[in-house]
SENU-931859 format. One record per residue: residue number from 1; residue in one letter; z, x, y of N, C-alpha, C, O, CB in turn. Coordinates in steps of 0.2 Angstrom, whole numbers. Last residue first. Glycine has a CB too. Layout:
// SENU-931859
+------+------+-------+-------+-------+-------+-------+-------+-------+-------+-------+-------+-------+-------+-------+-------+-------+
: nuza : baza :   n.w :   n.u :   n.v :  ca.w :  ca.u :  ca.v :   c.w :   c.u :   c.v :   o.w :   o.u :   o.v :  cb.w :  cb.u :  cb.v :
+------+------+-------+-------+-------+-------+-------+-------+-------+-------+-------+-------+-------+-------+-------+-------+-------+
:  NUM :    A :     Z :     X :     Y :     Z :     X :     Y :     Z :     X :     Y :     Z :     X :     Y :     Z :     X :     Y :
...
+------+------+-------+-------+-------+-------+-------+-------+-------+-------+-------+-------+-------+-------+-------+-------+-------+
END
This chain:
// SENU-931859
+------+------+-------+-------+-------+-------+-------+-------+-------+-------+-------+-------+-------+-------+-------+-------+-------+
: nuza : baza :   n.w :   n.u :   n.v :  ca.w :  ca.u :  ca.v :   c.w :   c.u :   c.v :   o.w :   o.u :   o.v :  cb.w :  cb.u :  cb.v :
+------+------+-------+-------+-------+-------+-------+-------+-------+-------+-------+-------+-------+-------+-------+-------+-------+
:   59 :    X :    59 :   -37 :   -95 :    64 :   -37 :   -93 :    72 :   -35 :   -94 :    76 :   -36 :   -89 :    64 :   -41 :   -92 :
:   58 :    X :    44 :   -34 :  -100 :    51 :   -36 :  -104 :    55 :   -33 :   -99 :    55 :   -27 :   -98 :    52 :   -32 :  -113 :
:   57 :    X :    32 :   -32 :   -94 :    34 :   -37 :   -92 :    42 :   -40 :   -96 :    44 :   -46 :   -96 :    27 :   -40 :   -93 :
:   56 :    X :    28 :   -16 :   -94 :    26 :   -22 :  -103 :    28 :   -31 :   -98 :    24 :   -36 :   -99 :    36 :   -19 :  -114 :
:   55 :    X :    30 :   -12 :   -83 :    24 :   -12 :   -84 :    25 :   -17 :   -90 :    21 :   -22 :   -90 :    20 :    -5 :   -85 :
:   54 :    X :    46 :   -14 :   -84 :    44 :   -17 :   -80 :    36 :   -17 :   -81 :    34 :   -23 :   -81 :    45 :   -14 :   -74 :
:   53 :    X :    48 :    -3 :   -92 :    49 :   -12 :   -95 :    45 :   -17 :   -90 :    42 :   -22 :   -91 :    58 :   -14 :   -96 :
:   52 :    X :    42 :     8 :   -85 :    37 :     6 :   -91 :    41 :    -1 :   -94 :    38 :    -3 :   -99 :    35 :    12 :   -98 :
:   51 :    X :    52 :     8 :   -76 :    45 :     7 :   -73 :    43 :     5 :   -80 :    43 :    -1 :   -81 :    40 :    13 :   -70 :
:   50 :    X :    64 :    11 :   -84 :    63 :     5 :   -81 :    57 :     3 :   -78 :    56 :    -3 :   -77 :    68 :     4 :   -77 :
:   49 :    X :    60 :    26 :   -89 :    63 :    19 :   -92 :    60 :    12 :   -89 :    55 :     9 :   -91 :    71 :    19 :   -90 :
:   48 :    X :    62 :    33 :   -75 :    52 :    29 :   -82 :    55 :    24 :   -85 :    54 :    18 :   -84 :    48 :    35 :   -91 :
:   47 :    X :    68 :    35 :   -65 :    69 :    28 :   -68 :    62 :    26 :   -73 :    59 :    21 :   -74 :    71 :    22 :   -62 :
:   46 :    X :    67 :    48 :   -63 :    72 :    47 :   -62 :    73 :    40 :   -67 :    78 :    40 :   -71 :    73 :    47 :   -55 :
:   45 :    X :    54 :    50 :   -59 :    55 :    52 :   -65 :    64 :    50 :   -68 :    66 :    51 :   -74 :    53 :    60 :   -63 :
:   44 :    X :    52 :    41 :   -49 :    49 :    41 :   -56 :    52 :    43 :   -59 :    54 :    39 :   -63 :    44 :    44 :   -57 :
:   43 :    X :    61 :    51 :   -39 :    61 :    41 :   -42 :    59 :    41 :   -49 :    63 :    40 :   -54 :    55 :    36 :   -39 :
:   42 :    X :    53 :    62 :   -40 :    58 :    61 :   -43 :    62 :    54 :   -45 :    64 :    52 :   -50 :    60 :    64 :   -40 :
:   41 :    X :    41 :    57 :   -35 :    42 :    60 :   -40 :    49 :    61 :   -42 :    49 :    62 :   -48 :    39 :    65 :   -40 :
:   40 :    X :    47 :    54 :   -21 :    43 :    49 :   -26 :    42 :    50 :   -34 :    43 :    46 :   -38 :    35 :    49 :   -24 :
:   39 :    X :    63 :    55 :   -12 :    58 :    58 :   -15 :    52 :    56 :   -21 :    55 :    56 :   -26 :    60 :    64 :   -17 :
:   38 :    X :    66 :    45 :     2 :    67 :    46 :    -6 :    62 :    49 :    -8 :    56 :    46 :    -7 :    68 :    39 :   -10 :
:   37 :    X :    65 :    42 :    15 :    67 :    48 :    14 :    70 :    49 :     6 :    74 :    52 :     5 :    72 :    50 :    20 :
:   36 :    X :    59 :    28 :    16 :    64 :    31 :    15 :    70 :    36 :    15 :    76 :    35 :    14 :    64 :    30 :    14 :
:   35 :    X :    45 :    33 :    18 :    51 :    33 :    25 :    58 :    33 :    24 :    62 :    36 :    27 :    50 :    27 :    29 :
:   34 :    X :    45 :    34 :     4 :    43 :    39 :     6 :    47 :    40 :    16 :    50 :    45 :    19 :    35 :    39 :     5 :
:   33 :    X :    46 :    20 :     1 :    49 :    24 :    -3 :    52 :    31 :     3 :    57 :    33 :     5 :    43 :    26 :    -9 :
:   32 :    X :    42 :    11 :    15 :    41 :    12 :     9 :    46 :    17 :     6 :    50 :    19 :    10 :    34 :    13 :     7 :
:   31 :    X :    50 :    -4 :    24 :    49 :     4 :    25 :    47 :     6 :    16 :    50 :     3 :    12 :    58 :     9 :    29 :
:   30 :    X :    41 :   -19 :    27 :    48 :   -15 :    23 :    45 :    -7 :    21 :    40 :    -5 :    17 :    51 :   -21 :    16 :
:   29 :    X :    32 :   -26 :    29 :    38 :   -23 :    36 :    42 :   -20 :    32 :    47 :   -17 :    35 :    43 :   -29 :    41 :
:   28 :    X :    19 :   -27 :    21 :    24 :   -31 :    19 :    31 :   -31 :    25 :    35 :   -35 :    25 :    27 :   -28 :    12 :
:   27 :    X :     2 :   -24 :    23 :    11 :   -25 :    27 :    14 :   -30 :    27 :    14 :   -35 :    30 :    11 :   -24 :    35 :
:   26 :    X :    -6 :   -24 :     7 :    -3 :   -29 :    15 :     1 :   -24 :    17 :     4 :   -21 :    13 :     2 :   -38 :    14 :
:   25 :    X :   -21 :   -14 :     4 :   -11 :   -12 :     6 :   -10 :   -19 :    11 :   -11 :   -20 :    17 :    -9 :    -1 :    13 :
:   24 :    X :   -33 :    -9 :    -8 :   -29 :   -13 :    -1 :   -21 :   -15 :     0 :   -17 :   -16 :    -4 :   -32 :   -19 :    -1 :
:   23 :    X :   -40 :     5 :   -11 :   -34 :     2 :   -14 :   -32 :    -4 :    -7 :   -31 :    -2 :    -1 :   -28 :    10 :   -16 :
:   22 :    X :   -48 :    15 :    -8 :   -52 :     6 :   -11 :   -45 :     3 :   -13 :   -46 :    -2 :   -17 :   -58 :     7 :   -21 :
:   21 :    X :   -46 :    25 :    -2 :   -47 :    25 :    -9 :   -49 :    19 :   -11 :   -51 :    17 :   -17 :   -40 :    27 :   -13 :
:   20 :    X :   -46 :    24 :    14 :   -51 :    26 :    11 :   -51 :    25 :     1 :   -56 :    22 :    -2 :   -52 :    35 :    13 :
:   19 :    X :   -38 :     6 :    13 :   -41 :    11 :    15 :   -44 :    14 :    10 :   -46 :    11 :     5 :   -36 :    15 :    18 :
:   18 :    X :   -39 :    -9 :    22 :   -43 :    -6 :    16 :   -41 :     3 :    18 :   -43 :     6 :    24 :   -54 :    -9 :    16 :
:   17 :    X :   -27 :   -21 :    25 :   -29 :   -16 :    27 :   -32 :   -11 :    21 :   -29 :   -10 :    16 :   -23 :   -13 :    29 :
:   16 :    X :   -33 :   -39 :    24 :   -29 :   -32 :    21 :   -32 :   -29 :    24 :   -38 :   -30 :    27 :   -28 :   -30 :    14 :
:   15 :    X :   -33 :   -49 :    39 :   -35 :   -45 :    33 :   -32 :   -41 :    33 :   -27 :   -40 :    37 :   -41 :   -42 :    33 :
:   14 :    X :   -25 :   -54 :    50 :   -25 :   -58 :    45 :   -27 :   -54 :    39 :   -23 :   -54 :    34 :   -29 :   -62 :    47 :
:   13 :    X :   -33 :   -49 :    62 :   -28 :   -46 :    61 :   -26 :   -48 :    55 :   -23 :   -43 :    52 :   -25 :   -48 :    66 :
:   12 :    X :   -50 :   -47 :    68 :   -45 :   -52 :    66 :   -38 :   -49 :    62 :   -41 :   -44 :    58 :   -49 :   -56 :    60 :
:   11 :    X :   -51 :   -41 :    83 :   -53 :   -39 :    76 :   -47 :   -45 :    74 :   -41 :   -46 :    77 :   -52 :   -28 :    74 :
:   10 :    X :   -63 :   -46 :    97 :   -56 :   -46 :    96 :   -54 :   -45 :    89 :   -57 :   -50 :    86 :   -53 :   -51 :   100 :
:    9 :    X :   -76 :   -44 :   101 :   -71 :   -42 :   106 :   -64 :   -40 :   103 :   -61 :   -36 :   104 :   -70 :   -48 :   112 :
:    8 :    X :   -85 :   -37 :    86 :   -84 :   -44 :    90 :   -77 :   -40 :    95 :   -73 :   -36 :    93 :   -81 :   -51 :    83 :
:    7 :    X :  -102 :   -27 :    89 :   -95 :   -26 :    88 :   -91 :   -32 :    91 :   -93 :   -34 :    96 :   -92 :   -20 :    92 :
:    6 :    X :  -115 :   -27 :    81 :  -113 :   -31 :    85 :  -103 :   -32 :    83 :  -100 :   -35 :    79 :  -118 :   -37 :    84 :
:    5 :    X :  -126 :   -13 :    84 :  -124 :   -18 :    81 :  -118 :   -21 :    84 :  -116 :   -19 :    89 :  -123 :   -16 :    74 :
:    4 :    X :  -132 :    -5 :    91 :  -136 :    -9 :    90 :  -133 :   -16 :    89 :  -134 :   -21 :    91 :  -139 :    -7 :    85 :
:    3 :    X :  -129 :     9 :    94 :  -132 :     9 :    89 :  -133 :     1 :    89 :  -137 :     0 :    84 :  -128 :    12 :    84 :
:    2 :    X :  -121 :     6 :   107 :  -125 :    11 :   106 :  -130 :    11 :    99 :  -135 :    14 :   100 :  -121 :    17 :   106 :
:    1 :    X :  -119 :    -5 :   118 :  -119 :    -4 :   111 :  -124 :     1 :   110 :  -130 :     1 :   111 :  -121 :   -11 :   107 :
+------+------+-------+-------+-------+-------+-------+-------+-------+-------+-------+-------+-------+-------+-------+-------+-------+
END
């Protein structure tokens, strides 16, 4: 150990994944948008409508 501290043998697997922005991501296994080869900005822009009923919670 080079600095000291105490690395455990085996990393628990269970936790969210943190990345750099603070945002935490499970792995859900389901390919996101972007694997899907669907362009993001255009989705958006494609369905605002239905994101902002979706944000108010009116169905």
């Amino acid at each position: 150990m080079k600095n000291g501290m105490f690395v455990p043998a085996a990393r628990v697997q269970s936790r969210p994944d943190v990345k750099s922005d603070g945002k935490v991501r499970f792995d859900t296994g389901k390919p996101t948008l972007t694997q899907q080869g669907i362009d993001v900005d255009t989705f958006i822009h494609d369905n605002h409508a239905l994101i902002q009923r979706l944000r108010k919670g009116t169905h």
